[in-house]
C-alpha positions in Angstrom: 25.7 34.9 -43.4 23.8 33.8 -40.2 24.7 30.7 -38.7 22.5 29.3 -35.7 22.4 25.5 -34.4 20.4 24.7 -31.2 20.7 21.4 -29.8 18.3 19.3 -28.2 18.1 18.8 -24.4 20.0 16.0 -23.4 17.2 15.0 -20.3 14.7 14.9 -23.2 16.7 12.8 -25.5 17.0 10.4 -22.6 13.6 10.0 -21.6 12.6 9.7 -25.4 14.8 6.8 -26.3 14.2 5.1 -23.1 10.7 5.1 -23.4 11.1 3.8 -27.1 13.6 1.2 -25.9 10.7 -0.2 -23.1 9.0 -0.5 -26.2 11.2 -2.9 -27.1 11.5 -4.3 -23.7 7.6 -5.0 -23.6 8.1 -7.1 -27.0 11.2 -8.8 -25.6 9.7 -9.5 -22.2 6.5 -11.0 -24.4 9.2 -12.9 -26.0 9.8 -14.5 -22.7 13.1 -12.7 -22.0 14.2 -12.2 -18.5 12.6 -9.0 -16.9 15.9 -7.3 -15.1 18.0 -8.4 -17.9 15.8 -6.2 -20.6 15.1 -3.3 -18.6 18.9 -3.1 -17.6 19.4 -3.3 -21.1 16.8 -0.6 -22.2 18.2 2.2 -19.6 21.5 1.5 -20.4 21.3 1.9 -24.5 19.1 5.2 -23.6 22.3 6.5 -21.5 24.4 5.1 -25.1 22.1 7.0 -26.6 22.5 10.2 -25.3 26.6 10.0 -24.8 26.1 9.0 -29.1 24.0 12.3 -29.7 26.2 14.6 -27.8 29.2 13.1 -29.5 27.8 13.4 -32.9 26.9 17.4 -32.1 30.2 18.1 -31.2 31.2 16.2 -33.9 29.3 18.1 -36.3 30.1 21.6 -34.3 34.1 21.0 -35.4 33.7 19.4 -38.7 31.3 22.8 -39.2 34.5 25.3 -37.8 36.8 23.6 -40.0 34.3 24.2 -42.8 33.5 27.9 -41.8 37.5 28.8 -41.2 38.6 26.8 -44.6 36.3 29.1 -46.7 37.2 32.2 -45.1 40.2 32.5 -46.3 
């Protein structure tokens, strides 16, 4: 049995949730939100972002060698 996982780049990931998060920013700043306070807000929940999908890959890597070395024997 052949087992490959490939993650994605973490630069990537950042620059795709933050632009989707300055989508949000746009709707909050036509809200009449304060503009520093939302785009402080949209870069740092892309860095939270990032920091949750690493986690949850190396998260998945160990529950997936507990898995693997529980059946092997």
């Amino acid at each position: 049995m052949k087992m490959e996982i490939r993650f994605g780049n973490p630069v990537l990931i950042l620059l795709y949730s933050l632009a989707l998060l300055l989508f949000g920013c746009v709707i909050g700043l036509y809200w009449s939100a304060a503009p520093p306070t939302a785009i402080t807000i949209a870069i740092l929940a892309s860095v939270l972002t990032v920091v949750h999908d690493t986690m949850m890959a190396l998260i998945s890597l160990w529950a997936a060698r507990v898995w693997i070395r529980a059946n092997r024997k």
